[in-house]
C-alpha positions as CSV (number, residue, x, y, z in Angstrom):
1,X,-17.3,10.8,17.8
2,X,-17.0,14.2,19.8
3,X,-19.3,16.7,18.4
4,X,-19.1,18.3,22.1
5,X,-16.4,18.3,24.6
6,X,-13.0,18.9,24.6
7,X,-12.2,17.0,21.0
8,X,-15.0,19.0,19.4
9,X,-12.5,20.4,16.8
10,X,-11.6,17.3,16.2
11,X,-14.9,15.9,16.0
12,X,-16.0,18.2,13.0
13,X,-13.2,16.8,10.9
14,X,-13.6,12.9,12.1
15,X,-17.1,13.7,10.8
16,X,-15.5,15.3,7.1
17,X,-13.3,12.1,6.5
18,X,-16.4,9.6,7.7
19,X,-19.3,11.3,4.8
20,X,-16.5,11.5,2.5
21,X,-15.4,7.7,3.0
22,X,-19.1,6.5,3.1
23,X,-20.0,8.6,0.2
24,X,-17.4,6.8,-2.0
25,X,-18.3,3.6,-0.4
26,X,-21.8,3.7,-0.8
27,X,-22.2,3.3,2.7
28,X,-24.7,4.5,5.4
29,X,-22.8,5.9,8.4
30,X,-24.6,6.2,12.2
31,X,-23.1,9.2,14.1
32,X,-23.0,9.4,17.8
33,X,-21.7,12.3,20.1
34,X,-19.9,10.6,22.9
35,X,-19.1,14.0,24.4
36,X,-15.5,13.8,24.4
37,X,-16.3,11.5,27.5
38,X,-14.6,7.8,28.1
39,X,-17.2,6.8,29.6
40,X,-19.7,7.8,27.6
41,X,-17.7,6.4,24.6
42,X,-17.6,3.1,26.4
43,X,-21.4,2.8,26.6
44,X,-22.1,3.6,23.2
45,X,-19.5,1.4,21.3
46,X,-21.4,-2.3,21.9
47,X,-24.7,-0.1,22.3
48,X,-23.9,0.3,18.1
49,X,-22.8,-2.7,17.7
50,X,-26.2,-3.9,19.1
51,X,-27.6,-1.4,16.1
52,X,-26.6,-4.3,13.5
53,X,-23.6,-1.5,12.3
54,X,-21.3,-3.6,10.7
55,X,-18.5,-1.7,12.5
56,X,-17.9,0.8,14.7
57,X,-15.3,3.3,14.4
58,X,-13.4,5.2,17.4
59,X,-14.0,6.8,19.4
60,X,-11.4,9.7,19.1
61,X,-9.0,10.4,22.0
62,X,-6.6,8.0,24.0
63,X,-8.9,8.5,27.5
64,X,-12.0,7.8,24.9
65,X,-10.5,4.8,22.9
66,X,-8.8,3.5,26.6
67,X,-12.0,3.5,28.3
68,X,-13.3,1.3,25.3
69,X,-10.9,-0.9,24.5
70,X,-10.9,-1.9,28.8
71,X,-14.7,-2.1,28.8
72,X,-14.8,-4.3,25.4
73,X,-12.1,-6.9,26.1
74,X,-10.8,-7.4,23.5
75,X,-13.2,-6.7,20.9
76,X,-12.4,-5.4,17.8
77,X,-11.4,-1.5,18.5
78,X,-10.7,0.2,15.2
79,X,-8.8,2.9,16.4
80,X,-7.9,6.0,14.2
81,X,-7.7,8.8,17.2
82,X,-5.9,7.5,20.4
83,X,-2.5,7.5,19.7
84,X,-0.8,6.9,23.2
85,X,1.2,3.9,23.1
86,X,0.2,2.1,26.1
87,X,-3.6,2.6,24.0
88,X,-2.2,1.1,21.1
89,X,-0.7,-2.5,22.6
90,X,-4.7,-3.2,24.6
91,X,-6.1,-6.3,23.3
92,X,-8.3,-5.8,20.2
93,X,-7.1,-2.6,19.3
94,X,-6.2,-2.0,15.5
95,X,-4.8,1.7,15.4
96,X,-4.3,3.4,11.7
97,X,-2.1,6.2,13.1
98,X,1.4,6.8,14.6
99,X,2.1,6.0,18.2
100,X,2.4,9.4,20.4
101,X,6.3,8.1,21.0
102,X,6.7,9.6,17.4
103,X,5.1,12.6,18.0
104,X,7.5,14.9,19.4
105,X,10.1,13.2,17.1
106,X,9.1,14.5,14.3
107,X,8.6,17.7,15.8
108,X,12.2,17.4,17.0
109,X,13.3,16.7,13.5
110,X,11.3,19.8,12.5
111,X,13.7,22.3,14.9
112,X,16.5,20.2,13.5
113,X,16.2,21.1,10.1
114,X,15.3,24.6,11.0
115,X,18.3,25.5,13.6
116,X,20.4,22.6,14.0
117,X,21.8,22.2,17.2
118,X,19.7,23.7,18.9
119,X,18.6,23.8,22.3
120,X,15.2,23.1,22.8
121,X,12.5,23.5,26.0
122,X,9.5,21.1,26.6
123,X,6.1,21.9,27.9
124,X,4.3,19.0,28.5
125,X,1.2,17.7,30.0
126,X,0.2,15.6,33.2
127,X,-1.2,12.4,30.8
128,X,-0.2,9.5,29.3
129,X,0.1,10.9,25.4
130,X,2.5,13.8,26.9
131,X,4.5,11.7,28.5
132,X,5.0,8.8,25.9
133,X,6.2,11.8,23.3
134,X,8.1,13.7,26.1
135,X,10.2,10.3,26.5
136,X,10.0,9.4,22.7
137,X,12.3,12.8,21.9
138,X,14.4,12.4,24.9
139,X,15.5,9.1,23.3
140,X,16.0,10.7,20.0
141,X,17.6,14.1,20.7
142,X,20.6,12.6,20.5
143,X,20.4,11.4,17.4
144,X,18.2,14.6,15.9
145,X,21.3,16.9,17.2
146,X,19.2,18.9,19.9
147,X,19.9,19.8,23.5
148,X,17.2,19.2,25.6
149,X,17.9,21.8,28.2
150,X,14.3,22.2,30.2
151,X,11.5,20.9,31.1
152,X,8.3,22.4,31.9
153,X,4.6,21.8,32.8
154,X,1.8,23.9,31.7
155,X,1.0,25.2,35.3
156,X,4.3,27.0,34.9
157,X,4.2,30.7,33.9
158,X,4.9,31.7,30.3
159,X,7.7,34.1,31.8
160,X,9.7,31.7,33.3
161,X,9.3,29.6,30.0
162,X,10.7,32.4,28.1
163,X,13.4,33.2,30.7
164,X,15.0,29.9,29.5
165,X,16.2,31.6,26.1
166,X,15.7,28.5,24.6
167,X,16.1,28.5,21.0
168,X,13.2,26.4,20.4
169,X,10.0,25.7,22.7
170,X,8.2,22.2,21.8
171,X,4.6,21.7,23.7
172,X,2.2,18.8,24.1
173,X,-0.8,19.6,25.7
174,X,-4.8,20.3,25.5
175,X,-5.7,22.3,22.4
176,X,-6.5,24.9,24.7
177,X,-3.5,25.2,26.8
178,X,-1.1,25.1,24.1
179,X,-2.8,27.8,22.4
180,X,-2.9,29.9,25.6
181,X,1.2,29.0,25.4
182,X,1.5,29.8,22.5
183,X,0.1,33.3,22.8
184,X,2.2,34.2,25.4
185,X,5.5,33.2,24.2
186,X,4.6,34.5,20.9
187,X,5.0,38.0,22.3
188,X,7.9,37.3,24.8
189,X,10.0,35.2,22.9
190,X,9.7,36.3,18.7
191,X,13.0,35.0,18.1
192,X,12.0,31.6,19.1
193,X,11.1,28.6,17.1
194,X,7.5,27.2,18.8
195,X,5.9,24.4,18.0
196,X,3.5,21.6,19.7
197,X,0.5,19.3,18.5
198,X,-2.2,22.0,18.3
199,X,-1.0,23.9,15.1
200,X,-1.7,20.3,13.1
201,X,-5.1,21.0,12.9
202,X,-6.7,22.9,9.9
203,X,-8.7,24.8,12.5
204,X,-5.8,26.5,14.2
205,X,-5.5,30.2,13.1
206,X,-9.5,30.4,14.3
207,X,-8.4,28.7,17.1
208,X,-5.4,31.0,18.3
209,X,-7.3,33.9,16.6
210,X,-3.9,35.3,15.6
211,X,-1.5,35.1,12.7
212,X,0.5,31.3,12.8
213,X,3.5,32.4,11.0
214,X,6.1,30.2,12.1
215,X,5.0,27.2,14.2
216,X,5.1,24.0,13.4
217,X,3.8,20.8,14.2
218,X,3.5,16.9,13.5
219,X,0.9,15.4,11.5
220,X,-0.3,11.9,10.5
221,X,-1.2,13.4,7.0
222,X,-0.6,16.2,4.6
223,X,-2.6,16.5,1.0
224,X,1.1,17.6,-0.5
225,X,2.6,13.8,0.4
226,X,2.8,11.3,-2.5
227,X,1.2,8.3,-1.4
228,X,0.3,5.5,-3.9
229,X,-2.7,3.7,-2.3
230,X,-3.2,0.1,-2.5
231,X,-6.5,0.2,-1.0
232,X,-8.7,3.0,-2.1
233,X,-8.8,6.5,-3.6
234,X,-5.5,9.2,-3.5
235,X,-5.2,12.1,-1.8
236,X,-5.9,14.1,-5.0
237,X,-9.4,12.4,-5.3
238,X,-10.3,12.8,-1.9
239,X,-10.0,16.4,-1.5
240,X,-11.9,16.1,-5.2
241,X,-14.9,14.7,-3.6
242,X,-14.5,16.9,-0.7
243,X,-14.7,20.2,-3.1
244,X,-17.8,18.5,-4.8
245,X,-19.9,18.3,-1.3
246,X,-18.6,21.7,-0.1
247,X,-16.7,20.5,3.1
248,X,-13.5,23.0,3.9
249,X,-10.1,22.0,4.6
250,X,-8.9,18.6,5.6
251,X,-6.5,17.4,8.3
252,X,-5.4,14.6,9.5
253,X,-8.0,13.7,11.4
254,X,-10.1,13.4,8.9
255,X,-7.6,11.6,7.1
256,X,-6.6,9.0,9.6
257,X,-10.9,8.4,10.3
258,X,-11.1,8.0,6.6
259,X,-8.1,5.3,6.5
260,X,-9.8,3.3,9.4
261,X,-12.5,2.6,7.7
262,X,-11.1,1.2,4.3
263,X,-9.0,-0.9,6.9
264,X,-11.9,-2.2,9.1
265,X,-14.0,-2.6,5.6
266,X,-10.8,-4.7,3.9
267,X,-10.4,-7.0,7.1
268,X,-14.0,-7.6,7.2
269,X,-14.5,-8.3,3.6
270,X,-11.3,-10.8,4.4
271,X,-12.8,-11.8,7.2
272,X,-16.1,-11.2,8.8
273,X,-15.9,-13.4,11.9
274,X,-12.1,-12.8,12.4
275,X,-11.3,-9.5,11.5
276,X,-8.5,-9.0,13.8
277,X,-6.1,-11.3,13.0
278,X,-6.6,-10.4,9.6
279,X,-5.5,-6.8,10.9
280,X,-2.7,-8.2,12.6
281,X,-1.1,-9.4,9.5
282,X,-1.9,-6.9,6.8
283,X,0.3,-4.7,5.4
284,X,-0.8,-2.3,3.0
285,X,-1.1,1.8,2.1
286,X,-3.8,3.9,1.9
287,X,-3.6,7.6,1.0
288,X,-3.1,7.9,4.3
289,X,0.8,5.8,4.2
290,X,1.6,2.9,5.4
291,X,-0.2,0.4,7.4
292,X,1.7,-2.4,9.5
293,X,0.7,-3.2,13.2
294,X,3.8,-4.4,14.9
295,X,2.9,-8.2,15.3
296,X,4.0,-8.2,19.3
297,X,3.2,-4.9,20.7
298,X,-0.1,-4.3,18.4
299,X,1.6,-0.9,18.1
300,X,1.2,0.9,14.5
301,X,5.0,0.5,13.3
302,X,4.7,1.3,9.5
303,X,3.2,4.4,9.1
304,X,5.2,7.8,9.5
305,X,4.2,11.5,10.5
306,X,5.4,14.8,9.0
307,X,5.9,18.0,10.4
308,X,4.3,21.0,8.9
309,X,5.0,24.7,9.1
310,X,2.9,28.0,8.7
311,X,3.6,29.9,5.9
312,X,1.3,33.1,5.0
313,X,-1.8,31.5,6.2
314,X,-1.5,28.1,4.8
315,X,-0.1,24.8,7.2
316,X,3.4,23.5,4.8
317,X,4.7,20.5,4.0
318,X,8.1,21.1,6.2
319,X,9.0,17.4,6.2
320,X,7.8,14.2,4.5
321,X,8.2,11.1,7.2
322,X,10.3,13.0,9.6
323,X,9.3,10.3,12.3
């Protein structure tokens, strides 16, 4: 897990959902900081293996889990943080979350229900996650009534972005250069709907160190959603047990470490030497949603994201399975 690096956020609430699976499990937990590094992450994943851990969970990130998943192949990779698709169809890896092809989608059906018809500028990043949900909303604007009408990259100045007069501006980027966006257009463009990946995370006010009001963003999981678990606890006693130990707010990454490892746990308990084609076959919920890999691409195909919205403070439920 990243305690350091760029994923650091992150790391802190992988970390929350780990203790609070492993203290309802009854399970001992070894933490490593990979550094936000692939290939660092590659090193330690058989190095804890070697430990006798029964399973090894991550890393987070699609660089991270890529790096992994190439060194290991096709080892088991139980894979709740790298969402890129090309990630999520390697050999061995069993991924808990949404593909990043859904990412933007939901965003997309965010704006829709907010200003239909509206015409919408991208920001997107140089890698492979960016451009996966960059081409995943291009194939749905149609479809979600939006008019993709520019596209940008985040070396491009905030003015020119705003010169657009885009009704909406949708980004996919580093935490830190979305929120450096974000700032910008926040004062140059008021009137505009913003959104992007960053304002998912429970962190994000801190973060931007400014008032949210107003964006929105996709997540993997939302406390508010009514999932009825077939393997392990709800929501509702989750965030129970996470009041009882004193941790803060949960996202969804928190959420989606939690739900990969009542999956890895199930197919090993199936399964112990041959978890994955256990994992290939299940279907099943957790409080997380849905769980079905797609049995050709490996891709996760049943589970859906939401988008959420910032209301005085607090990230809403804007959307229940918008993608």
């Amino acid at each position: 897990m990243p305690v350091t690096g760029r994923y650091a956020v992150q790391g802190a609430q992988v970390r929350a959902g780990l203790e609070l699976w492993a203290r309802r499990a009854g399970a001992s937990i070894l933490l490593e900081d990979d550094g936000s590094r692939p290939e660092r992450a590659a090193r330690l994943h058989p190095e804890l293996l070697g430990r006798a851990c029964r399973f090894v969970l991550g890393p987070y990130g699609s660089d991270c889990t890529r790096a992994v998943a190439a060194e290991r192949r096709g080892a088991v990779v139980w894979n709740h943080g790298a969402a890129a698709d090309d990630v999520q169809q390697m050999p061995g890896v069993v991924s808990v979350p949404s593909p990043a092809s859904r990412y933007l989608v939901a965003l997309g059906g965010a704006v829709a229900a907010l200003r239909p018809g509206a015409a919408v500028a991208l920001v997107t990043a140089g890698g492979a996650f960016a451009r996966f949900a960059r081409e995943g909303l291009e194939r749905a604007a149609g479809s979600l009534d939006l008019d993709l009408v520019a596209w940008f990259s985040f070396s491009d100045p905030p003015a020119k972005i705003a010169g657009t007069r885009c009704d909406a501006v949708l980004a996919c980027g580093p935490l830190k250069r979305e929120i450096e966006l974000f700032r910008s257009l926040a004062a140059r463009r008021p009137d505009a709907l913003l959104g992007g990946v960053s304002p998912g995370l429970a962190a994000f006010p801190s973060l931007l160190d400014g008032d949210p009001e107003g964006l929105i963003a996709p997540v993997q999981w939302h406390p508010e959603l009514k999932n009825a678990p077939e393997l392990g606890p709800t929501s509702a006693e989750i965030l129970a047990d996470a009041r009882a130990i004193g941790h803060g707010e949960l996202d969804y990454v928190a959420a989606q470490a939690y739900a990969a490892a009542l999956i890895a746990k199930r197919c090993l308990e199936l399964a112990s030497d041959g978890p994955l084609g256990v994992a290939r076959a299940l279907r099943t919920t957790t409080f997380f949603g849905a769980f079905e890999l797609d049995p050709e691409s490996g891709v996760q195909r049943a589970h859906r994201l939401s988008a959420i919205r910032w209301r005085s403070g607090r990230p809403e439920l804007l959307l229940a399975d918008a993608a």
